[in-house]
Structures are given as C-alpha cells and as structure tokens.
C-alpha positions as CSV (number, residue, x, y, z in Angstrom):
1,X,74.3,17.8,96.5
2,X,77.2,19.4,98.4
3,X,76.9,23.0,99.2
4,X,79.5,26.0,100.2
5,X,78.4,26.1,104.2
6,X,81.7,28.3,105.2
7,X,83.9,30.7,104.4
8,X,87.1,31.7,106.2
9,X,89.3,34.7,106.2
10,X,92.8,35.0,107.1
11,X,93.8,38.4,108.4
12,X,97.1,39.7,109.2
13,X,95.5,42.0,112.4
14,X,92.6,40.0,113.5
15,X,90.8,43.0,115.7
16,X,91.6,45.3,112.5
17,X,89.8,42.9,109.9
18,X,86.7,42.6,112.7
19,X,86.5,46.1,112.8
20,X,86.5,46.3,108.9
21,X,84.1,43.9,108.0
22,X,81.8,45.2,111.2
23,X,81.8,48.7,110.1
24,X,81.2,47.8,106.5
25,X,79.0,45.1,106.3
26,X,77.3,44.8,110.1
27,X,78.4,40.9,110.6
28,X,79.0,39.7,114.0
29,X,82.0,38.2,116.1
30,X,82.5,35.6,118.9
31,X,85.7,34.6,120.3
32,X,85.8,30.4,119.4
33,X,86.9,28.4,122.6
34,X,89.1,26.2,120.5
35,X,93.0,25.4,120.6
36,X,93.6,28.1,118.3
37,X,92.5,32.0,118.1
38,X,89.9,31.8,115.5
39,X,86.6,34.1,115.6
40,X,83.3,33.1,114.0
41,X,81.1,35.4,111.9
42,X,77.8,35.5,111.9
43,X,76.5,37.2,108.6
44,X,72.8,37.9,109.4
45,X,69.9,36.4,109.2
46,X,67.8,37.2,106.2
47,X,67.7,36.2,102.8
48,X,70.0,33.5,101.3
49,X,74.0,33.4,103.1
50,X,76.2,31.6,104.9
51,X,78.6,32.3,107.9
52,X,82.3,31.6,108.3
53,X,84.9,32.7,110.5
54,X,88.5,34.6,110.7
55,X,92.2,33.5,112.1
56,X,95.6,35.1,111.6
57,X,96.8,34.2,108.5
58,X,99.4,32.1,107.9
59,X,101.6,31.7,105.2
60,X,100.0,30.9,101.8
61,X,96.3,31.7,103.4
62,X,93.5,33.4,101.6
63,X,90.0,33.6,101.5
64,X,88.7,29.8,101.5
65,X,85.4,28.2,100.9
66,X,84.5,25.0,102.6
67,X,81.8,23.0,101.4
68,X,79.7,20.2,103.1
69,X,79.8,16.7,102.4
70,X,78.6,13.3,104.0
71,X,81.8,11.9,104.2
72,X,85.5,13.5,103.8
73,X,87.2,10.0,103.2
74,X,84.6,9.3,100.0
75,X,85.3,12.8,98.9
76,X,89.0,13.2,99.1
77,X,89.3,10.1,96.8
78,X,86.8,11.7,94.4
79,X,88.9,14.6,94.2
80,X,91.9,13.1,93.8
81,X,91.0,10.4,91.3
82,X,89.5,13.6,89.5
83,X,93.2,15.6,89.4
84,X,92.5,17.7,92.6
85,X,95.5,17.6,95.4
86,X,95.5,17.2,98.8
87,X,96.8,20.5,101.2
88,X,96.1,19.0,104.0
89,X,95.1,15.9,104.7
90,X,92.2,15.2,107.0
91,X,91.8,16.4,110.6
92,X,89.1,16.1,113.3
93,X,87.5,19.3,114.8
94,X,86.4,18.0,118.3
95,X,82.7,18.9,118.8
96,X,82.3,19.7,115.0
97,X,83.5,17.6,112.3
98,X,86.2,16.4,109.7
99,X,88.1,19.0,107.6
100,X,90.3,18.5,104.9
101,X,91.6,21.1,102.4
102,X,92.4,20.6,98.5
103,X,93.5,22.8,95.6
104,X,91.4,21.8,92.2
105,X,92.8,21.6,88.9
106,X,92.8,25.3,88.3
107,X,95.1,26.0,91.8
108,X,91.9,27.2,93.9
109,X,92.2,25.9,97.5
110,X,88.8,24.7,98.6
111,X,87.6,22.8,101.9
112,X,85.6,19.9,102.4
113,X,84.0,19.7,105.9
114,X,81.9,16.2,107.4
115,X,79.4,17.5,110.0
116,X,80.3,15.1,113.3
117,X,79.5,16.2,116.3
118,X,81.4,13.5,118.2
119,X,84.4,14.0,116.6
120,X,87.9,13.6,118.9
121,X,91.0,14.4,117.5
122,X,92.2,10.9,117.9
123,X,89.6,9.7,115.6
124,X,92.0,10.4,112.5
125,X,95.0,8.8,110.8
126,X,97.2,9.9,108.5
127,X,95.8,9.8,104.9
C-alpha cells in the first residue's frame, strides 16, 4: 500500500526556517548537491517518522506530502481518472526517482514519488 515517505517545506528565509525547526524540534540539516538549493531533514531516529526536506518557496508553495508508489505513470492515471489534477507533470530526480505533484478533489496538493535510483533527467517526456 503506498505510504507518505516525505514531506517538504517551503520557507521564505531558508537559514531562518532551519534555525526554527532546529531549536524547536532538534531535526537535522544537510546542504543537497542538486541543481537547486534544497536542504534535507533528518527527523531522528526513534519511534515511528519520516524525513523530508526544505527549499525557498515559491509562489503557491506550502507544506507538501509525498507519498511512495511503484510507478508514477500507473499512478497519475489513477488519479486523474479518479478527479485528481495534475500540477506538474512528471520529472526525473537524477540519482533518486520520478516525482510528480497533484491537487485531489478537495484542492490538497500531494506528491507521488517512484524510487529509481538510475534515474536521468532525459528519461522523461512530457505527460
């Protein structure tokens, strides 16, 4: 069954949204060496949890779960064919995976995200 296995946080001051969620709740930072600034969080280790990561927010962003599925093309026609819409359509994470994000049939923006560690940016088409 797909699971939420990421969240992401869009910050207006990056360093100032590290330093909250630091002091307040102890969770961990690293610098990712991807194209764009983006930091991920480590929450801890104990007990049940999941990690997830930080960029400057662009227009329209909020806090986003992304959930884990075997395949973002079977998925994305699942949620559309169920009244979900596509934000943006499918894009490859080199190193990591397939990402996709959708807005279900209440408006709340979700993510779908294919574990692939060979992925290449030129591995996608338009959808």
């Amino acid at each position: 069954m797909p699971r939420v296995v990421h969240f992401d946080i869009a910050a207006d001051n990056p360093e100032r949204a590290i330093s909250f969620y630091r002091e307040v709740f102890g969770w961990s930072f690293e610098e990712w060496e991807g194209p764009a600034p983006y930091w991920l969080i480590k929450t801890g280790d104990e007990g049940p949890g999941i990690d997830g990561g930080l960029s400057k927010k662009m227009p329209g962003a909020m806090l986003v779960n992304t959930i884990d599925v075997p395949s973002v093309e079977i998925f994305m026609q699942k949620i559309t064919q169920s009244g979900g819409k596509i934000l943006s359509p499918m894009q490859a994470i080199p190193g990591v995976g397939y990402l996709a994000y959708f807005q279900d049939t209440e408006g709340n923006v979700f993510g779908i995200m294919e574990n692939n560690p060979e992925a290449k940016l030129e591995d996608v088409q338009q959808y």
